[in-house]
C-alpha positions in Angstrom: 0.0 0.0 0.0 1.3 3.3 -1.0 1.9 5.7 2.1 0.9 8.7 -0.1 -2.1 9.0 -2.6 -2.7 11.5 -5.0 -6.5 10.8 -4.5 -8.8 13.9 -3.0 -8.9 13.8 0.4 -12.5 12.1 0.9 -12.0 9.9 4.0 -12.6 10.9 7.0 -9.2 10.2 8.4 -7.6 11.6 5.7 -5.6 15.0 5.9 -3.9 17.5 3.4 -0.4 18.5 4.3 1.2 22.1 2.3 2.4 20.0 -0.7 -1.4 19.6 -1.5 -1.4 15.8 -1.5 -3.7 13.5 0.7 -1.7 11.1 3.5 -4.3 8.6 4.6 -4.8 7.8 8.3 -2.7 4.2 7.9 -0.4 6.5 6.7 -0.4 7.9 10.3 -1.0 4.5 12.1 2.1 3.7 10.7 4.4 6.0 11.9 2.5 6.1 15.6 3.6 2.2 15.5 7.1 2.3 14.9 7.3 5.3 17.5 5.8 2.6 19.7 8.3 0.2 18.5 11.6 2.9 18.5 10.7 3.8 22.6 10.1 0.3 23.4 13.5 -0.3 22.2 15.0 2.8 24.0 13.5 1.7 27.2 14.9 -2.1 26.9 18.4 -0.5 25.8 18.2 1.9 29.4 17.4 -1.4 30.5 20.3 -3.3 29.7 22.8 -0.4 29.8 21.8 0.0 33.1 21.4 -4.2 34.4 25.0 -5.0 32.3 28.7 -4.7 33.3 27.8 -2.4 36.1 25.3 -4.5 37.7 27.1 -6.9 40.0 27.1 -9.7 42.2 28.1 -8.8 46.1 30.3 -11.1 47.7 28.3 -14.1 45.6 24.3 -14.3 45.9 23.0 -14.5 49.5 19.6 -14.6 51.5 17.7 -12.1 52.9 14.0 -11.5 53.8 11.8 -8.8 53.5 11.8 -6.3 56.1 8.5 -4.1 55.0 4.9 -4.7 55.5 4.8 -3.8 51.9 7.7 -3.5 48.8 7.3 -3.1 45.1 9.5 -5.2 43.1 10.4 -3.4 39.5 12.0 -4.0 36.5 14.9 -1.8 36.4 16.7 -1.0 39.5 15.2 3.0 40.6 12.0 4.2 41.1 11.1 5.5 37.9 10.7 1.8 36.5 7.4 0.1 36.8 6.1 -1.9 39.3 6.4 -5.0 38.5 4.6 -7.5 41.8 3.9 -6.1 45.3 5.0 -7.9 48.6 3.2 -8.2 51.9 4.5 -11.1 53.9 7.2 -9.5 56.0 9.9 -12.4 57.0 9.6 -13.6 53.1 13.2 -14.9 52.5 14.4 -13.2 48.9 17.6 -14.4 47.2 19.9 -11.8 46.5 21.6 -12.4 42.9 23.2 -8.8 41.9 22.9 -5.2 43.0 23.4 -1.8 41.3 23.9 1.1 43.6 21.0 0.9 46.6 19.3 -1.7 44.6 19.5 -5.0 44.7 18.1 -8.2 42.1 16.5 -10.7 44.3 14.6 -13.8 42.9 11.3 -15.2 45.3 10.9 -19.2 46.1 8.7 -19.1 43.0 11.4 -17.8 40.5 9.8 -14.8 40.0 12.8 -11.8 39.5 12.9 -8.6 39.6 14.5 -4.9 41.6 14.1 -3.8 45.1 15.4 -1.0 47.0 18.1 -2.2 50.0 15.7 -0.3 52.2 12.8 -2.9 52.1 15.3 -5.8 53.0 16.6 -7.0 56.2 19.4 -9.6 56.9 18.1 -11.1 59.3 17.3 -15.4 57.9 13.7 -17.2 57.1 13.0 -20.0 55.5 10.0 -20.8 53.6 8.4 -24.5 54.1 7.9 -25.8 50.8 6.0 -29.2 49.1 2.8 -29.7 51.2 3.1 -30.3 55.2 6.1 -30.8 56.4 7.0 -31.5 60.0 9.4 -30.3 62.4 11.2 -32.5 64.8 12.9 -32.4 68.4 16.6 -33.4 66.7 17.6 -34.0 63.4 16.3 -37.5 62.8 13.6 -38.7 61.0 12.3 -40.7 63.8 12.5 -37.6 66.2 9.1 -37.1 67.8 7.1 -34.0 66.2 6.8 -30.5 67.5 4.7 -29.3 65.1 3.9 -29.4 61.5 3.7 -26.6 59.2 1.8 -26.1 56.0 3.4 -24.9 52.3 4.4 -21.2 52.6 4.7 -21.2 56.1 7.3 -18.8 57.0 9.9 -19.6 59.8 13.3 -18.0 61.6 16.1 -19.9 60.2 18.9 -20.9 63.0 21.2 -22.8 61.8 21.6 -26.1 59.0 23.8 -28.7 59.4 24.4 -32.3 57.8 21.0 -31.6 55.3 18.6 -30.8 58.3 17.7 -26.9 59.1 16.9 -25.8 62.8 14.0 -23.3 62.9 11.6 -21.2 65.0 8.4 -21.3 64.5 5.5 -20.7 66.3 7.0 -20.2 69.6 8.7 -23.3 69.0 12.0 -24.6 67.9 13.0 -27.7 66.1 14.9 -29.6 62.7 12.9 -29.7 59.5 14.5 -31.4 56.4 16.7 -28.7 54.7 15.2 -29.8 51.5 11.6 -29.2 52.8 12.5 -25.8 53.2 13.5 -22.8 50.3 15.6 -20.0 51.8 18.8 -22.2 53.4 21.3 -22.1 50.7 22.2 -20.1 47.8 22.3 -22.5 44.4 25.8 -23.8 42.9 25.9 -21.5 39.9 
């Protein structure tokens, strides 16, 4: 399709520029979409340019949890990128894979990445109980009577691992749970 025409302008769309010859609204439609497609571009290069070389790991990826009642995780790493999933489970451990300035690149126990301001994050370790009910024990044996038992997504204070079982507090109690029952203990190999 031609972009200009040297029909009368008859549509409504239509408009006459100086030269005296019609450009059609598609004509218009056009240009508007690779505008679209020119700042979608920019925005992705900011992006990058901003998440490459200078966006680092700190001293390898470690845990933290969530310190705020609420915290917006964005795409880029300042407040002028979008929002891209809002937290409200204070205590909800966050993996911490890079940081650029104050911000840092955390991933949740559900893979889901993104940026959030240091501010939101405390150091302090959770762990998050994972794959149905899972119960914790008096020692670190199977056959250790139960304490209690604790639901997927329950969140608990992490105390120490050893040998592949994880001491917790939870509930006002304290006891082992399965380190592989729980998401928050230890970073992945890379």
């Amino acid at each position: 399709m031609p972009l200009m025409t040297t029909r009368p302008c008859r549509n409504r769309g239509d408009t006459r520029p100086k030269h005296g010859r019609c450009l059609t609204s598609h004509v218009f439609a056009v240009a508007r979409g690779a505008a679209l497609v020119a700042a979608l571009a920019a925005l992705l290069g900011m992006v990058a340019a901003v998440v490459g070389p200078e966006a680092r790991a700190q001293d390898g990826e470690r845990f933290v949890s969530l310190k705020a009642e609420r915290a917006n995780l964005r795409v880029g790493p300042g407040r002028r990128y979008p929002i891209e999933w809002v937290y409200t489970r204070p205590g909800l451990p966050l993996l911490v894979i890079a940081h650029f300035d104050q911000w840092r690149w955390v991933r949740d126990h559900e893979g889901t990445k993104g940026w959030m301001h240091k501010s939101l994050l405390s150091t302090r370790r959770t762990a998050i109980v994972m794959n149905g009910v899972q119960t914790m024990r008096e020692r670190p044996l199977s056959g250790s009577p139960a304490v209690l038992r604790a639901e997927a997504g329950v969140i608990a204070d992490l105390l120490g691992c050893e040998d592949g079982w994880c001491q917790i507090a939870l509930a006002g109690e304290d006891g082992w749970m399965p380190e592989s029952a729980l998401w928050g203990t230890r970073a992945p190999a890379p």
